[in-house]
PDB file of N, CA, C and O in Angstrom:
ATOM      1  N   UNK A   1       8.353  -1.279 -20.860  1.00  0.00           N
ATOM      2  CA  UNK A   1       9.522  -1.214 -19.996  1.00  0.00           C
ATOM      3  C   UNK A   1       9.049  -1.151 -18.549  1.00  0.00           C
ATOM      4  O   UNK A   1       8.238  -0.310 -18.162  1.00  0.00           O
ATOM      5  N   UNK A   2       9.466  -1.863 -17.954  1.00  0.00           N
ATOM      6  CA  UNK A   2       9.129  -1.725 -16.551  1.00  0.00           C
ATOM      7  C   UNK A   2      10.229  -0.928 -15.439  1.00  0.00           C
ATOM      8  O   UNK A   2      11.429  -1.202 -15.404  1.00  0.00           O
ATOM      9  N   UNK A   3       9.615   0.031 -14.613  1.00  0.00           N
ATOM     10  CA  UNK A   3      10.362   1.426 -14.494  1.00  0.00           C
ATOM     11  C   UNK A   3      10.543   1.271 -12.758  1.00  0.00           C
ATOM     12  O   UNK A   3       9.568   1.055 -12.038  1.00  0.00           O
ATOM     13  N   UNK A   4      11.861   1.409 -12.258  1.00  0.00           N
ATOM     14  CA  UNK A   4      11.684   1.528 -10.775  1.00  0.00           C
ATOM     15  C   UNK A   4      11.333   2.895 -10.664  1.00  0.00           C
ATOM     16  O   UNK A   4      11.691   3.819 -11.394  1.00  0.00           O
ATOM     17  N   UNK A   5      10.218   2.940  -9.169  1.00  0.00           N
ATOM     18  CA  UNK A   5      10.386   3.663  -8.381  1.00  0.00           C
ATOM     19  C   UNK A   5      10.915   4.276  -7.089  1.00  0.00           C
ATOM     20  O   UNK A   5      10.445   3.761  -6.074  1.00  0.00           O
ATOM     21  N   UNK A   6      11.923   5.413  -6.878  1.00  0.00           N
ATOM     22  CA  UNK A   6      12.408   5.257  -5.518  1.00  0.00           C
ATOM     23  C   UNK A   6      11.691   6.343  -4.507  1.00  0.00           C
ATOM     24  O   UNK A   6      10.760   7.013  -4.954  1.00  0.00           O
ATOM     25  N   UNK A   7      12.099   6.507  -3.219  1.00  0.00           N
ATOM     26  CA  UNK A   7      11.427   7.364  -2.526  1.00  0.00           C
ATOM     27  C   UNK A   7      10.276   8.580  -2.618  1.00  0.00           C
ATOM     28  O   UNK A   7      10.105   9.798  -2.577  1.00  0.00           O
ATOM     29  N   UNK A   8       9.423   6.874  -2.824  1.00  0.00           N
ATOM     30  CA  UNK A   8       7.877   7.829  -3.468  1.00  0.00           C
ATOM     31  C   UNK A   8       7.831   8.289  -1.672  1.00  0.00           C
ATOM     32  O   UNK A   8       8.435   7.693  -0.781  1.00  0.00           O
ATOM     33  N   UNK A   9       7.035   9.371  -1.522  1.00  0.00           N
ATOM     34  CA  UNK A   9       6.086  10.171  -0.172  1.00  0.00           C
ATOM     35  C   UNK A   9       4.892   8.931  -0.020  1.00  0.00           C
ATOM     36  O   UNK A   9       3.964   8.625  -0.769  1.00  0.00           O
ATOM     37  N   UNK A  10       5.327   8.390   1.234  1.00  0.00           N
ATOM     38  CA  UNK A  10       4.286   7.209   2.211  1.00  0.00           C
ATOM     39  C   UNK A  10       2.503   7.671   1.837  1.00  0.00           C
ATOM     40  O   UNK A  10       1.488   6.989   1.692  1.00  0.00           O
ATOM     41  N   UNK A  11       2.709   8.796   1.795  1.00  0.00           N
ATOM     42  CA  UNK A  11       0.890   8.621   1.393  1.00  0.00           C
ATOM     43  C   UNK A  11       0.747   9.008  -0.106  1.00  0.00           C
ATOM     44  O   UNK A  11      -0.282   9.497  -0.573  1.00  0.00           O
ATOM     45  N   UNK A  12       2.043   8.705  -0.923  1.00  0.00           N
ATOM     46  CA  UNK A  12       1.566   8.839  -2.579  1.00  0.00           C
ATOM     47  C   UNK A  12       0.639   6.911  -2.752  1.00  0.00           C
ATOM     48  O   UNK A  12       0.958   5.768  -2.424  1.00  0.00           O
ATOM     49  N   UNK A  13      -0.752   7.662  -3.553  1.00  0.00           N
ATOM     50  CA  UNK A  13      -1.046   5.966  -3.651  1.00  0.00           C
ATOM     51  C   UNK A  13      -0.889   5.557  -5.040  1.00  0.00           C
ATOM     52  O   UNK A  13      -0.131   6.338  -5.613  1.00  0.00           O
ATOM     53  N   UNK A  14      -1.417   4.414  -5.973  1.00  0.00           N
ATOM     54  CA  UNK A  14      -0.602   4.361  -7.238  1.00  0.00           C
ATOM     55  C   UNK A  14      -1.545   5.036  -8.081  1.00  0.00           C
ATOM     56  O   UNK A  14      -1.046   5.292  -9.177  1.00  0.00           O
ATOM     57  N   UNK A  15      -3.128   5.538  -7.911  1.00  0.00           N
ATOM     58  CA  UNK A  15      -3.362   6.330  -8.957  1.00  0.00           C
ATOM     59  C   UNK A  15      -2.859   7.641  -8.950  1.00  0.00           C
ATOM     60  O   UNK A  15      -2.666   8.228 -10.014  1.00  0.00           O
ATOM     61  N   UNK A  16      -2.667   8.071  -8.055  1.00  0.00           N
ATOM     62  CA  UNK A  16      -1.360   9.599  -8.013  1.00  0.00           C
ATOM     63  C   UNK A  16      -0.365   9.163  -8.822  1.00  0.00           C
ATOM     64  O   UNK A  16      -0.451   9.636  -9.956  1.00  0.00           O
ATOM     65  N   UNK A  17       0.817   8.217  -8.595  1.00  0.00           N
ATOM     66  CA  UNK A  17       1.769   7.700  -9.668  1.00  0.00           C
ATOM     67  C   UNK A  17       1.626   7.440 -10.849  1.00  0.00           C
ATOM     68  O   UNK A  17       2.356   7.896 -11.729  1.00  0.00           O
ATOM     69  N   UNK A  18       0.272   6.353 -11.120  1.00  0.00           N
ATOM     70  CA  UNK A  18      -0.109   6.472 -12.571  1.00  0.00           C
ATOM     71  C   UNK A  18      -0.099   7.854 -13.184  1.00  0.00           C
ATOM     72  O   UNK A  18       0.703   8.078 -14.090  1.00  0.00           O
ATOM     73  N   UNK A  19      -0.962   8.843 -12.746  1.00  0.00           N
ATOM     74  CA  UNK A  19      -0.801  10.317 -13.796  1.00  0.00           C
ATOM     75  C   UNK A  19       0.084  10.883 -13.344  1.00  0.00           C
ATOM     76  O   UNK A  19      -0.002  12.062 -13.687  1.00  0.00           O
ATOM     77  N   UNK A  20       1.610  10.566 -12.252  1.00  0.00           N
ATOM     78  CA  UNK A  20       2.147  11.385 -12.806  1.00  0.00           C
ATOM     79  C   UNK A  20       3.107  10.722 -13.948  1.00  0.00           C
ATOM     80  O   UNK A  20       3.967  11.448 -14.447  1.00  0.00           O
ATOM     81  N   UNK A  21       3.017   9.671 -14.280  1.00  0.00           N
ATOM     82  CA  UNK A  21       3.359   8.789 -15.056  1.00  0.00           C
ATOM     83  C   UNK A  21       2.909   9.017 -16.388  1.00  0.00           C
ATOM     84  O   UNK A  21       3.726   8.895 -17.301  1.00  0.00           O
ATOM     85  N   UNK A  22       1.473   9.397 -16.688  1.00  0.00           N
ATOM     86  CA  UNK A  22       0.777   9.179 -18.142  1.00  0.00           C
ATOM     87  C   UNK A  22       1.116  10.292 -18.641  1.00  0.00           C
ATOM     88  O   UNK A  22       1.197  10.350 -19.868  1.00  0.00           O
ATOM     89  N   UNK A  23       1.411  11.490 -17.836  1.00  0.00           N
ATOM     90  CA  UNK A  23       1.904  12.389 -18.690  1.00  0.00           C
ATOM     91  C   UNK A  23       2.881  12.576 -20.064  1.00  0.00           C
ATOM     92  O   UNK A  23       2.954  13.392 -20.982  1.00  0.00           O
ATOM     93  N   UNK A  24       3.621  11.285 -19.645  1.00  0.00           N
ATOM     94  CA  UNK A  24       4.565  10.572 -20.489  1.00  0.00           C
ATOM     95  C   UNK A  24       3.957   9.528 -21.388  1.00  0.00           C
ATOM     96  O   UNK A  24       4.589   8.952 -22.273  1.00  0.00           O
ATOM     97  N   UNK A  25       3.173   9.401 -21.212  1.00  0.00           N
ATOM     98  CA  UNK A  25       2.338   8.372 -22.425  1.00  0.00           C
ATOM     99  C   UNK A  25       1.409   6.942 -21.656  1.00  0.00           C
ATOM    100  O   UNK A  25       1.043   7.083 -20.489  1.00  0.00           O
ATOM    101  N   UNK A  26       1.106   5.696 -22.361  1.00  0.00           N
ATOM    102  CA  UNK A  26       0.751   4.934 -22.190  1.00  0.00           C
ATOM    103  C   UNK A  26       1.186   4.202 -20.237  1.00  0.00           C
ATOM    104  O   UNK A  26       2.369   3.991 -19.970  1.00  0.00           O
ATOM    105  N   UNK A  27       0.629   4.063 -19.691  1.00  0.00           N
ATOM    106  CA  UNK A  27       1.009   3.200 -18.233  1.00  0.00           C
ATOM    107  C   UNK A  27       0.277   1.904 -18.351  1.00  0.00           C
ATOM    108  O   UNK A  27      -0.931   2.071 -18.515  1.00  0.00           O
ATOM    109  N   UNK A  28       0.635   0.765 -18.318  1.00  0.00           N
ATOM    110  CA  UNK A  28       0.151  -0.203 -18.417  1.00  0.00           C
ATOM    111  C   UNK A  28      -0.673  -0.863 -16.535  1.00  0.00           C
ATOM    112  O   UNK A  28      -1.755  -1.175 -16.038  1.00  0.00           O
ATOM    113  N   UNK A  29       0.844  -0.725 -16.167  1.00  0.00           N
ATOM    114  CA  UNK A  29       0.143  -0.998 -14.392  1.00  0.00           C
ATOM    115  C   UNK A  29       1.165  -0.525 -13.621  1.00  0.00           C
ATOM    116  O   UNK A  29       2.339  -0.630 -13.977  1.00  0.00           O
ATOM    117  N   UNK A  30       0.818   0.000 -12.571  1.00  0.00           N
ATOM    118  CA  UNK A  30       1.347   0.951 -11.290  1.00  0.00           C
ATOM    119  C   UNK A  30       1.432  -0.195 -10.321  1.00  0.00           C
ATOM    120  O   UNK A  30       0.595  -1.086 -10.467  1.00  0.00           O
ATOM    121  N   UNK A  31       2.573  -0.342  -9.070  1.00  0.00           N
ATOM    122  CA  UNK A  31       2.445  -1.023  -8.407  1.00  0.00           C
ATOM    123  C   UNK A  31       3.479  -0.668  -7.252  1.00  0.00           C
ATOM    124  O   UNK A  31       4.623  -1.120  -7.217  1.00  0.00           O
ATOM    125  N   UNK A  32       2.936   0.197  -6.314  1.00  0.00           N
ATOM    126  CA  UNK A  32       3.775   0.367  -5.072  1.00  0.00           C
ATOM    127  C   UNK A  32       3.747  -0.544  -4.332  1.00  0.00           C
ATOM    128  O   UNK A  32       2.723  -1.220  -4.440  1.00  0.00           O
ATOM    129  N   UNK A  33       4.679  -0.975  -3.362  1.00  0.00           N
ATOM    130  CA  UNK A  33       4.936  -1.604  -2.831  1.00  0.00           C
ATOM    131  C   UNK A  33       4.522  -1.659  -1.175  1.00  0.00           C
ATOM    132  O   UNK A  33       4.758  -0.605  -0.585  1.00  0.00           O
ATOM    133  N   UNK A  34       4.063  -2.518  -0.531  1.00  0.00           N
ATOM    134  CA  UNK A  34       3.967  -2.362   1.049  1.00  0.00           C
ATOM    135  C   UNK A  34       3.913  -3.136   1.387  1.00  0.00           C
ATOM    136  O   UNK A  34       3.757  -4.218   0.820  1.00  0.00           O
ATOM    137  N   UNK A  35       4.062  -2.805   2.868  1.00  0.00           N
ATOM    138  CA  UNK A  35       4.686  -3.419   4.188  1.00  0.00           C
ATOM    139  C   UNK A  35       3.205  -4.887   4.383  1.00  0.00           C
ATOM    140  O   UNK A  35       1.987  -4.730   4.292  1.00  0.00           O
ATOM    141  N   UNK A  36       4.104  -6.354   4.699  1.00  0.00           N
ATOM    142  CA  UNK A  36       2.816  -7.321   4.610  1.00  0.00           C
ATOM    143  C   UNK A  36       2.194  -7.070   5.926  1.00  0.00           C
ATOM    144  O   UNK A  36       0.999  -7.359   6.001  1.00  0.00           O
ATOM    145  N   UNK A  37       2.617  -6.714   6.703  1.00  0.00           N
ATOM    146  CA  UNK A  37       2.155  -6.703   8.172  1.00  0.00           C
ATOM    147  C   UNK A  37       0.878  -5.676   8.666  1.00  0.00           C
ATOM    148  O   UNK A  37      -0.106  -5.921   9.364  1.00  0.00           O
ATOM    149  N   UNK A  38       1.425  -4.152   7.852  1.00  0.00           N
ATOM    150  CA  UNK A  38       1.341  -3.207   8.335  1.00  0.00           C
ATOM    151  C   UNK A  38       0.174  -2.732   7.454  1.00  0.00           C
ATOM    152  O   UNK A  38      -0.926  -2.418   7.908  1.00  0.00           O
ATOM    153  N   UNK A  39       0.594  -2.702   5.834  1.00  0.00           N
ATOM    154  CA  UNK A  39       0.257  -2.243   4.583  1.00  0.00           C
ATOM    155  C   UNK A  39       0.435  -0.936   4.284  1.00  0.00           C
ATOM    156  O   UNK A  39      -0.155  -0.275   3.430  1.00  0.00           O
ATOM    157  N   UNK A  40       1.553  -0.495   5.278  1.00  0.00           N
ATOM    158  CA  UNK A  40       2.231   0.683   4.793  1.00  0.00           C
ATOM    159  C   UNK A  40       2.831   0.698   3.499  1.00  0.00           C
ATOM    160  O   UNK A  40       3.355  -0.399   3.303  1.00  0.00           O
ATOM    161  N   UNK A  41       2.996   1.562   2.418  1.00  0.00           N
ATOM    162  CA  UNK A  41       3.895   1.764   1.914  1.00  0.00           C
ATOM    163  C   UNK A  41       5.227   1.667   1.858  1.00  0.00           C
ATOM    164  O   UNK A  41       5.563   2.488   2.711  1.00  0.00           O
ATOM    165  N   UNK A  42       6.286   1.172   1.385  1.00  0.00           N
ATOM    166  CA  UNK A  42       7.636   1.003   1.456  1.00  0.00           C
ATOM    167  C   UNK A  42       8.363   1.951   1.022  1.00  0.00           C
ATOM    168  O   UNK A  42       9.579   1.892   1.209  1.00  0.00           O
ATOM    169  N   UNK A  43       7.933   2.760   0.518  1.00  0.00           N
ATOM    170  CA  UNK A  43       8.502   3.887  -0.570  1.00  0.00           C
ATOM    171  C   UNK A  43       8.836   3.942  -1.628  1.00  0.00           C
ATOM    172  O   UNK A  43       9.245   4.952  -2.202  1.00  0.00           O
ATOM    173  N   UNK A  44       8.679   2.481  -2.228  1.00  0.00           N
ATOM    174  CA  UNK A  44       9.260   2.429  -3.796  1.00  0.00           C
ATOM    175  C   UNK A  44       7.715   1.431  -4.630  1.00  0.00           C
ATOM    176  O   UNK A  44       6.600   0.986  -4.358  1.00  0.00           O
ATOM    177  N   UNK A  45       8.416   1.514  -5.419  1.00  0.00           N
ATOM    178  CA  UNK A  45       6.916   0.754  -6.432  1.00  0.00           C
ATOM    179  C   UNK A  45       7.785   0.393  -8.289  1.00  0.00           C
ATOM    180  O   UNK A  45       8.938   0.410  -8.718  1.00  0.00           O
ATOM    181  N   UNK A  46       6.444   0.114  -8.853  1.00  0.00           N
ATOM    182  CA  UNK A  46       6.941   0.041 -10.353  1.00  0.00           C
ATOM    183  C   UNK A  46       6.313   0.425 -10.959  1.00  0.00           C
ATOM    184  O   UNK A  46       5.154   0.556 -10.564  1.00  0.00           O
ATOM    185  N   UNK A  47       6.635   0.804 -12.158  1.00  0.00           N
ATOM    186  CA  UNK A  47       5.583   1.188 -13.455  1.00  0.00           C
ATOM    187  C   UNK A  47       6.138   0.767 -14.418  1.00  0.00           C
ATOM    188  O   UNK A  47       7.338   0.763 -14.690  1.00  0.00           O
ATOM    189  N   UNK A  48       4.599   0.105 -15.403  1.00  0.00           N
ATOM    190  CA  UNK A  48       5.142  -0.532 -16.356  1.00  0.00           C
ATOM    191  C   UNK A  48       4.729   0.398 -17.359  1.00  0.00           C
ATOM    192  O   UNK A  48       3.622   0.913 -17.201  1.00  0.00           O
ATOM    193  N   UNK A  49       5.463   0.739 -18.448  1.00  0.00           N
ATOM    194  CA  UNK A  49       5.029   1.082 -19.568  1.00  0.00           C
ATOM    195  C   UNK A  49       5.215   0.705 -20.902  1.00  0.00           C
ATOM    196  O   UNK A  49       6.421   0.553 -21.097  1.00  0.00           O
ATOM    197  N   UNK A  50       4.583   0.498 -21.858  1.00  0.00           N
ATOM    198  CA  UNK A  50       4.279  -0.275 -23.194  1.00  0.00           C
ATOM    199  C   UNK A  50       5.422   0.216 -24.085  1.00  0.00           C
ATOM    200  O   UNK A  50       6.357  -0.539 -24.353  1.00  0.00           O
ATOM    201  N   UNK A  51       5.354   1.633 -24.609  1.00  0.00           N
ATOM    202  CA  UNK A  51       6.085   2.134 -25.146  1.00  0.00           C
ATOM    203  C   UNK A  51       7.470   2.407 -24.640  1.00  0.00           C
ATOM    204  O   UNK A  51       7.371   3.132 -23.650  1.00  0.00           O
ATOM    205  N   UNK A  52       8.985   2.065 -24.971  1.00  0.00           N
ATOM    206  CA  UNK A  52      10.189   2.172 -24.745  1.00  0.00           C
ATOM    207  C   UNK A  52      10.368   3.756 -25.114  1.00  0.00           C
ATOM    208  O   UNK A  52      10.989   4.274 -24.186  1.00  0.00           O
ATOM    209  N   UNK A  53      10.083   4.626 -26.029  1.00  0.00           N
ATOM    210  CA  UNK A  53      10.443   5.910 -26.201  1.00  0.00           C
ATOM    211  C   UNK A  53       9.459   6.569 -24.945  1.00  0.00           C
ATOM    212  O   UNK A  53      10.088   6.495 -23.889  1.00  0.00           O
ATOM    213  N   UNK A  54       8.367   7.069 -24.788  1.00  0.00           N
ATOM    214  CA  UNK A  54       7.467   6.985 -23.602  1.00  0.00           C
ATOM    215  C   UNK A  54       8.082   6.566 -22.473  1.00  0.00           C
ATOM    216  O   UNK A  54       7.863   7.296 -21.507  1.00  0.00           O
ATOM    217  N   UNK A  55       8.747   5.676 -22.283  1.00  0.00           N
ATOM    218  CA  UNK A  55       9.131   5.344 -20.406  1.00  0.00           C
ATOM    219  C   UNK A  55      10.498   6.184 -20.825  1.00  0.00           C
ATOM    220  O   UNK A  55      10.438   7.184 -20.109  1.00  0.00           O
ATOM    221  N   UNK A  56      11.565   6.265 -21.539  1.00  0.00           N
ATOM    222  CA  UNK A  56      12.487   6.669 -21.531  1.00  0.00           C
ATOM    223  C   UNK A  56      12.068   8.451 -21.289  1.00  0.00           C
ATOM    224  O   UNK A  56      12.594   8.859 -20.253  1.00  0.00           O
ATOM    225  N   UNK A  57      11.581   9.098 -21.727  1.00  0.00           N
ATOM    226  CA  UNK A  57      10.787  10.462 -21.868  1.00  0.00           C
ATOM    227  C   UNK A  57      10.618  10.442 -20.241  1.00  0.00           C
ATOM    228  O   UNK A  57      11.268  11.209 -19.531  1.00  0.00           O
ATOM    229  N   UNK A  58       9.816   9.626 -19.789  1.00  0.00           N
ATOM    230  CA  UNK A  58       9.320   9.648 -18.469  1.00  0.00           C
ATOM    231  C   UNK A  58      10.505   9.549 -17.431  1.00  0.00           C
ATOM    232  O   UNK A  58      10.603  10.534 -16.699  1.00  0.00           O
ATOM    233  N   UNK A  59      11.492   8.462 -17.221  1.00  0.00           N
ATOM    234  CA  UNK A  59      12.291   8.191 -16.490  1.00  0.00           C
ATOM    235  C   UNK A  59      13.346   9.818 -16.295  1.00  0.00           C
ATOM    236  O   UNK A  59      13.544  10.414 -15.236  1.00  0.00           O
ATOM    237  N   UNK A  60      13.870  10.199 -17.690  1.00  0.00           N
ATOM    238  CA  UNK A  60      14.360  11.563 -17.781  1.00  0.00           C
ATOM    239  C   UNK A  60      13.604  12.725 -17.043  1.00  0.00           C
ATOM    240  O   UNK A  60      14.205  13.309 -16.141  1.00  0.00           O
ATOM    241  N   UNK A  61      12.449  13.062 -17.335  1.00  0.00           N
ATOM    242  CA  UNK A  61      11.865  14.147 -16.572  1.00  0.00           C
ATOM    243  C   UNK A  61      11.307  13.762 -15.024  1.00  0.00           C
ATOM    244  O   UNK A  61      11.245  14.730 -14.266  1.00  0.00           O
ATOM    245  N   UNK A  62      10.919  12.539 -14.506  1.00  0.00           N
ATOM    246  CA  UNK A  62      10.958  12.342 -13.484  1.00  0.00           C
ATOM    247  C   UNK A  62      11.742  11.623 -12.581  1.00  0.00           C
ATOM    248  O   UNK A  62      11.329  11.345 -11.455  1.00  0.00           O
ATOM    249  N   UNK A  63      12.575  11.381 -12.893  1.00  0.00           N
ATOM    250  CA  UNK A  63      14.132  11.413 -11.859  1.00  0.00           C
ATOM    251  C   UNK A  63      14.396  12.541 -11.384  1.00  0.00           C
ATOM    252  O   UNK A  63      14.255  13.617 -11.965  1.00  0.00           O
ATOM    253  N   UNK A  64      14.783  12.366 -10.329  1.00  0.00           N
ATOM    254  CA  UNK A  64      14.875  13.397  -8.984  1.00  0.00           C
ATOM    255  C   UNK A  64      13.708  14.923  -8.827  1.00  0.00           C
ATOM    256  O   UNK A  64      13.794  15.964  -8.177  1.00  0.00           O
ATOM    257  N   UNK A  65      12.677  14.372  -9.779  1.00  0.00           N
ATOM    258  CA  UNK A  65      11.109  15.071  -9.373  1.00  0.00           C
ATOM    259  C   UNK A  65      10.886  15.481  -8.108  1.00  0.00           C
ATOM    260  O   UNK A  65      11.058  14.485  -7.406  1.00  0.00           O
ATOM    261  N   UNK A  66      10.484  16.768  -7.166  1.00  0.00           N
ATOM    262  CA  UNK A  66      10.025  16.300  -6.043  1.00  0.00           C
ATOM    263  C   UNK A  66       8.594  16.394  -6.200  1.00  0.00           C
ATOM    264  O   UNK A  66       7.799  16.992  -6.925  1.00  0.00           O
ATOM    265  N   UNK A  67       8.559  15.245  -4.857  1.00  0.00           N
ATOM    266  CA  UNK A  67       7.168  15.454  -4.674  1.00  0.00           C
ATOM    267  C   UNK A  67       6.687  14.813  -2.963  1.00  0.00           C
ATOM    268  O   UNK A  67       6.946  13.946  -2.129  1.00  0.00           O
ATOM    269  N   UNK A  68       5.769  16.061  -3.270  1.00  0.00           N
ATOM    270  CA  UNK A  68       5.786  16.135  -1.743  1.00  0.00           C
ATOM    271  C   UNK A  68       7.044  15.960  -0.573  1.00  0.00           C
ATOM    272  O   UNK A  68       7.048  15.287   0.458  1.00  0.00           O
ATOM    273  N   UNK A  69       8.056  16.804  -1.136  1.00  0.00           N
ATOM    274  CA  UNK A  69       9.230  17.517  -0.546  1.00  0.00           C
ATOM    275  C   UNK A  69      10.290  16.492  -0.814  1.00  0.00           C
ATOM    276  O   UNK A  69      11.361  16.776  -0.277  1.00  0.00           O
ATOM    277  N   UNK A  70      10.278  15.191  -1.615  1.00  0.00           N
ATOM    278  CA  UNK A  70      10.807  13.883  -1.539  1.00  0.00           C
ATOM    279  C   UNK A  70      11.159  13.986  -3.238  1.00  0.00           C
ATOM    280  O   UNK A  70      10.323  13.811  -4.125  1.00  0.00           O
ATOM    281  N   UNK A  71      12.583  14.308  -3.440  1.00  0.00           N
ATOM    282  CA  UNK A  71      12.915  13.597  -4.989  1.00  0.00           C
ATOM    283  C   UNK A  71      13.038  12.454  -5.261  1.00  0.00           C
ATOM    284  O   UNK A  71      14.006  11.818  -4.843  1.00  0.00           O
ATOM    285  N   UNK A  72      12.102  11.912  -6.019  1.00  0.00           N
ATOM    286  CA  UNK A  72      11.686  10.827  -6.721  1.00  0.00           C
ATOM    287  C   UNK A  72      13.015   9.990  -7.411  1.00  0.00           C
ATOM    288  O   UNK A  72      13.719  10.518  -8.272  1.00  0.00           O
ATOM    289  N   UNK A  73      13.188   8.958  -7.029  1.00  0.00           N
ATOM    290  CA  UNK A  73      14.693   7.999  -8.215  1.00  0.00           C
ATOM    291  C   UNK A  73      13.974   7.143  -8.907  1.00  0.00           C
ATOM    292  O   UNK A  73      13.487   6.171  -8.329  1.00  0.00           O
ATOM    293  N   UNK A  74      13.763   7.365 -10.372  1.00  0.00           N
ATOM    294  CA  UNK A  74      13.468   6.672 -11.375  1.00  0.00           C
ATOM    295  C   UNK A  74      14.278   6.534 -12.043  1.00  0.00           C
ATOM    296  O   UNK A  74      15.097   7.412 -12.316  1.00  0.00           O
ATOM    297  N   UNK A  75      14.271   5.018 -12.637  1.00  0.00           N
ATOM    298  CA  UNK A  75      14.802   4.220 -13.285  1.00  0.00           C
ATOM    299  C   UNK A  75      14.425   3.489 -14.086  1.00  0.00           C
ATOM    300  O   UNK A  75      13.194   3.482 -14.065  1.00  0.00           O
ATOM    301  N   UNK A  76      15.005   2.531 -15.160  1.00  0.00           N
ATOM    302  CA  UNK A  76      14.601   1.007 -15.225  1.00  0.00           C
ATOM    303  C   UNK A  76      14.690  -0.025 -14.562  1.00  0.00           C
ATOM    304  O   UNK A  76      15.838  -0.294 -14.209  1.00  0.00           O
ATOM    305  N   UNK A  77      13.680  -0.911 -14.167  1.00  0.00           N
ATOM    306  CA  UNK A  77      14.150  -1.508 -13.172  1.00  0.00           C
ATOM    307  C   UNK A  77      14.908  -2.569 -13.355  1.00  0.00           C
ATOM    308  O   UNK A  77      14.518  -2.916 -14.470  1.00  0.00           O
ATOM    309  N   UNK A  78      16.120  -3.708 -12.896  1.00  0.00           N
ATOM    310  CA  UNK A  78      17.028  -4.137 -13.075  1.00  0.00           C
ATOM    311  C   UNK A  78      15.962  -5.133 -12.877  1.00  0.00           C
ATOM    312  O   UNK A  78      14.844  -4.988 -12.384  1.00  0.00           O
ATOM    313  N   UNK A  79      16.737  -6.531 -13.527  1.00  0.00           N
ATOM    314  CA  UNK A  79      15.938  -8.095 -13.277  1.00  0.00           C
ATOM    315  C   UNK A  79      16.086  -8.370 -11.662  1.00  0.00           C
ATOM    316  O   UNK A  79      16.971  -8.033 -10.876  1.00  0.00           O
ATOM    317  N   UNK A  80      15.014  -9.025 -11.500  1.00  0.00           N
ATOM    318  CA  UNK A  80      14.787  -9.511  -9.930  1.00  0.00           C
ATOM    319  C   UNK A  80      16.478 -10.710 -10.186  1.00  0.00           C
ATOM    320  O   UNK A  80      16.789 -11.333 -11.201  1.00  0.00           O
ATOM    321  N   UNK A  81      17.280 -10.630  -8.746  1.00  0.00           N
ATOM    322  CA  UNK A  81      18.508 -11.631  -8.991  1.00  0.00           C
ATOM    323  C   UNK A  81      17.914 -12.693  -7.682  1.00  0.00           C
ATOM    324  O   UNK A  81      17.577 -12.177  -6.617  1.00  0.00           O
ATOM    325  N   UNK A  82      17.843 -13.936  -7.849  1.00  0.00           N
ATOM    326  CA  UNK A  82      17.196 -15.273  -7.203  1.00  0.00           C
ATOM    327  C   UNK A  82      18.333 -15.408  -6.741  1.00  0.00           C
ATOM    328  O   UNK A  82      18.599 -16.377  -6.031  1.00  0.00           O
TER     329      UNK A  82
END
């Protein structure tokens, strides 16, 4: 399942996200997002995970997580719309 991330903290990088992710099981690939110019961070990212019971487990306990003073919006992520 591939999982949005919302208002990750600008200096979370994705191996911080991966474990706080694996806690929940299998992570296949982490992928925050940033700025092309800058290579800041954007604040959001994705995670993919293999197992559907595992991301569901995960999405529940880390939705509105804080971290680093910032609650986290996890989700599934919706199809890209062209």
């Amino acid at each position: 399942m591939n999982i949005y991330v919302g208002n990750i903290p600008y200096r979370t990088d994705e191996e911080e996200l991966r474990e706080l992710f694996e806690a929940y099981g299998r992570v296949d690939s982490v992928k925050i997002i940033t700025d092309r110019f800058t290579g800041r961070s954007k604040g959001f990212g994705f995670v993919e995970m293999p197992d559907e019971d595992e991301a569901q487990a995960a999405i529940q306990a880390l939705n509105g997580k804080e971290v680093d003073g910032r609650p986290l919006r996890v989700n599934q992520a919706k199809p890209r719309a062209y």
